[in-house]
N, C-alpha and C positions, 0 to 999 in steps of 0.2 A: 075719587079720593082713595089712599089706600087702606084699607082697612089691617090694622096689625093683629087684633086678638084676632079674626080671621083664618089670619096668616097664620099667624102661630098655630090656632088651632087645627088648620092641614097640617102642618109640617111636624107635630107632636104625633098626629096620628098615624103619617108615614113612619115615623120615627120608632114609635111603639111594635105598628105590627111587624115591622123587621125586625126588633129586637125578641119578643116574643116568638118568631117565626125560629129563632135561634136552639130554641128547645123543644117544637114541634117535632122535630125529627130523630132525638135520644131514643137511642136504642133503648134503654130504660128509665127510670125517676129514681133520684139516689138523694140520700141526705143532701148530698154534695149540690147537685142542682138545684134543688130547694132555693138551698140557701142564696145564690148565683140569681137564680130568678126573685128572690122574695127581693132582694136590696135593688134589684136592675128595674125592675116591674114596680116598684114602692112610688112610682108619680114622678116627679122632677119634672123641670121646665123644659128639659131639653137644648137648653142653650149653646154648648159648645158644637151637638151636631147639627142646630139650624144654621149654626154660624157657619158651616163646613158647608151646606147646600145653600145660603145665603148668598156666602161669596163668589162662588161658582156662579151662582145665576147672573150677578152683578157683573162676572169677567165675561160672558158668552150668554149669547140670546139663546142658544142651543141647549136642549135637555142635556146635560152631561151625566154621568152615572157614578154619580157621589154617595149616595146611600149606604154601601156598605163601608165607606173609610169613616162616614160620619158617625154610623153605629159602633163601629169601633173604638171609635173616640169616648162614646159614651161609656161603653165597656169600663176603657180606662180609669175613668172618672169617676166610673162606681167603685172599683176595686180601692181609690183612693180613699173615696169615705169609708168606706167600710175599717180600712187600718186607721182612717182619721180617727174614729169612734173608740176604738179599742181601748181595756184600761191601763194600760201602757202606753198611749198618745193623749187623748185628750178623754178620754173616760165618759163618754154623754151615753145615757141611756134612749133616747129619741132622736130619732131622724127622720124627717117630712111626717110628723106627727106619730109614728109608729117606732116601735122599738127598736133599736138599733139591732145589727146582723148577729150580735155577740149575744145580746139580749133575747132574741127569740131562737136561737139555736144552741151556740157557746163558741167561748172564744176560740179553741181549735179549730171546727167548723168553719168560723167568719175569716180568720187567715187562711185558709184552704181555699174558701169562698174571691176570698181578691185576689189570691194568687193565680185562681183558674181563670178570672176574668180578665187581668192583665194577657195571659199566655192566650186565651181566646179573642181577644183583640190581634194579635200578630196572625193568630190562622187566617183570620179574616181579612186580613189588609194582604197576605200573603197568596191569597188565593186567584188563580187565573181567570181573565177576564176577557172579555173582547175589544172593549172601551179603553184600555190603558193600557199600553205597552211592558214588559217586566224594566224596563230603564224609569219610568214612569212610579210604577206601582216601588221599586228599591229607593226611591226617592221618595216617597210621602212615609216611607216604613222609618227612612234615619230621618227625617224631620221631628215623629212623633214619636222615636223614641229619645232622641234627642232632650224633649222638649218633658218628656215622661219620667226620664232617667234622673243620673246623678249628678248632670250639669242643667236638670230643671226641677220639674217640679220635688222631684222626692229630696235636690239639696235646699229646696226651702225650705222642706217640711224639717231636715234636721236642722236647719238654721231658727227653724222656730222655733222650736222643741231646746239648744241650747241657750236661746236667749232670752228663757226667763227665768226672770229676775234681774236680768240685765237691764241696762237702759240703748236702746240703739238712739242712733243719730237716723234725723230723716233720709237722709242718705241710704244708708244701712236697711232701713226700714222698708224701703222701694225698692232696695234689689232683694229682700226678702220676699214681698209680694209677688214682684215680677215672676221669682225662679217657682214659689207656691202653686199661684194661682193662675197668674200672668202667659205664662209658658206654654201651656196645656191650651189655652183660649186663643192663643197666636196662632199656637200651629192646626189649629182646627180651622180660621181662616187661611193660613198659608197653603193647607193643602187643598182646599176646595180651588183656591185661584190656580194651582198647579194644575189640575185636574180637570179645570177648563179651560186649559192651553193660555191664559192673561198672558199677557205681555209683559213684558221686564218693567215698565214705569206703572201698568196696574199692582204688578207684585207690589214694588213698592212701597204705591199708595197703602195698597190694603194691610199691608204689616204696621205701617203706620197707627193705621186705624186699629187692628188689632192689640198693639201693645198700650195703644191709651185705653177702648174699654178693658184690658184686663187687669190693667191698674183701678180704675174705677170700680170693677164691679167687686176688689177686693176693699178697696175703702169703700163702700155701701156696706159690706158685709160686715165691717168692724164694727158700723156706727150703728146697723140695726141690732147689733150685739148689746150694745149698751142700750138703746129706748127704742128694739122692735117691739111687736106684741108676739108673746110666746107661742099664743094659738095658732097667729097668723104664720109666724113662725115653724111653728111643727116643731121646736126644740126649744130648751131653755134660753135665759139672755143671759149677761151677766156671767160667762163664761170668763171671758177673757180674762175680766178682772180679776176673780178668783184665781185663776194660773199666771198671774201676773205675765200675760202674754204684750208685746209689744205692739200696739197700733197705734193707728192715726189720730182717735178721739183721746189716745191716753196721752199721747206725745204733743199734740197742737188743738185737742178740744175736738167735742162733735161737730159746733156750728163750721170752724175750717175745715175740719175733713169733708163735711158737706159742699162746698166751696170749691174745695178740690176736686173731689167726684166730679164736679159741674164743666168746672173745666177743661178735666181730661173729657168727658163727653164732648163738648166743644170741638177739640182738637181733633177727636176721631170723626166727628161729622165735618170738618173743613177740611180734612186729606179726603174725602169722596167727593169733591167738587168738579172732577172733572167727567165724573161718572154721570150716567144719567137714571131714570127712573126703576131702571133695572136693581137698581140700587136701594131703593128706598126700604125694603127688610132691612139692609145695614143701617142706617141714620135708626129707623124705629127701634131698633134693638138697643144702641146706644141711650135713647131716650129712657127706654124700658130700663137700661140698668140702671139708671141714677133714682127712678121715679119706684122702683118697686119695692114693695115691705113683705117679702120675704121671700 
């Protein structure tokens, strides 16, 4: 039977010591890295780069050599909250229970801090390899910046940011998720299936699956907004409301955006059906997104 906390907890620890490995070898320690490490090192599930070595495994029984596109990914991700936090975006003084990047250093600092780690993501994805061809490696770079950029995640984030106070329509609301949250979790699975040579019909499948949990695991994240627990949490609740941001629990209630979560989980474990057990980190992950409080 597989076992997922397991799972996860290898693939966290892969995860970690390469990212940490990332600062091993600085020529010196500067405010600047501090900072880069405090918010990169601060814990996180690791979800967007399991899903990059998840998938891969799932397209090829063969060790493929995903590790550093997926730590890269994480890179990304961090530099994203970090501007998330800021008091000119969403102003939270806590993240994963500790102070946010602005909070324990200053806001100067914390935009210098995501800016190096956006741009240390690209060395990293840029960097020569034995395993990936440069046709290979220039294709997972426009995927994720793509997917990073001003046609993903960052125009969600200004689509959040002008629509409140607004009312969106469901519509509106889902392609706001998508380009937020959605985008960035796509292409962390799109590029691991690149990366393991998939097949055009695994591709696919697995974008399939990827664009429903990314949908999902942004409606989990509205609805633990409104009734997570804070501690579990590591950050306040009741956010949104206050910024009269627009979600799913504010728009059709918790209990349906619950409902919906479920379903988009559904969908992303019915596009793996033709996969076999190589698979099965992807199905638990999905499970994991709907079931987990924070």
């Amino acid at each position: 039977m597989f076992d997922f906390k397991q799972y996860m907890k290898n693939q966290q620890k892969r995860v970690n010591e390469k990212l940490a490995s990332l600062f091993a070898q600085a020529p010196q320690k500067s405010r600047l890295l501090s900072a880069m490490h405090y918010s990169l090192m601060a814990g996180g599930k690791r979800i967007r780069p399991i899903l990059c070595i998840s998938a891969a495994s799932a397209a090829n029984e063969n060790d493929m050599d995903v590790l550093p596109t997926a730590c890269a990914i994480e890179c990304i991700h961090t530099y994203s909250l970090i501007h998330d936090d800021l008091p000119s975006m969403d102003n939270d003084d806590l993240r994963r229970g500790n102070p946010t990047c602005h909070k324990a250093f200053d806001e100067a600092t914390a935009i210098l801090a995501g800016d190096a780690l956006l741009t240390l993501a690209f060395e990293i994805l840029s960097e020569e390899t034995l395993s990936h061809t440069p046709q290979v490696r220039l294709e997972i770079i426009r995927i994720i910046a793509n997917a990073a950029g001003p046609y993903g995640m960052i125009e969600g984030q200004m689509r959040d940011i002008a629509s409140e106070t607004k009312r969106l329509s469901e519509n509106e609301l889902e392609q706001l998720h998508n380009l937020k949250t959605g985008a960035l979790i796509t292409a962390s699975v799109n590029a691991g299936a690149i990366l393991a040579k998939a097949t055009e019909k695994q591709q696919q499948q697995l974008n399939v699956y990827a664009q429903n949990i990314g949908l999902a695991f942004q409606v989990i994240d509205d609805v633990l907004n409104v009734k997570g627990d804070p501690e579990r949490l590591g950050k306040a609740v009741g956010t949104d409301s206050d910024l009269q941001k627009n979600t799913y629990p504010s728009l059709i209630g918790p209990d349906l955006a619950e409902e919906k979560a479920r379903q988009l989980v559904n969908n992303a474990i019915e596009s793996l059906q033709d996969f076999d057990s190589r698979a099965e980190p992807l199905r638990a992950i999905a499970n994991y997104i709907f079931q987990r409080d924070h």
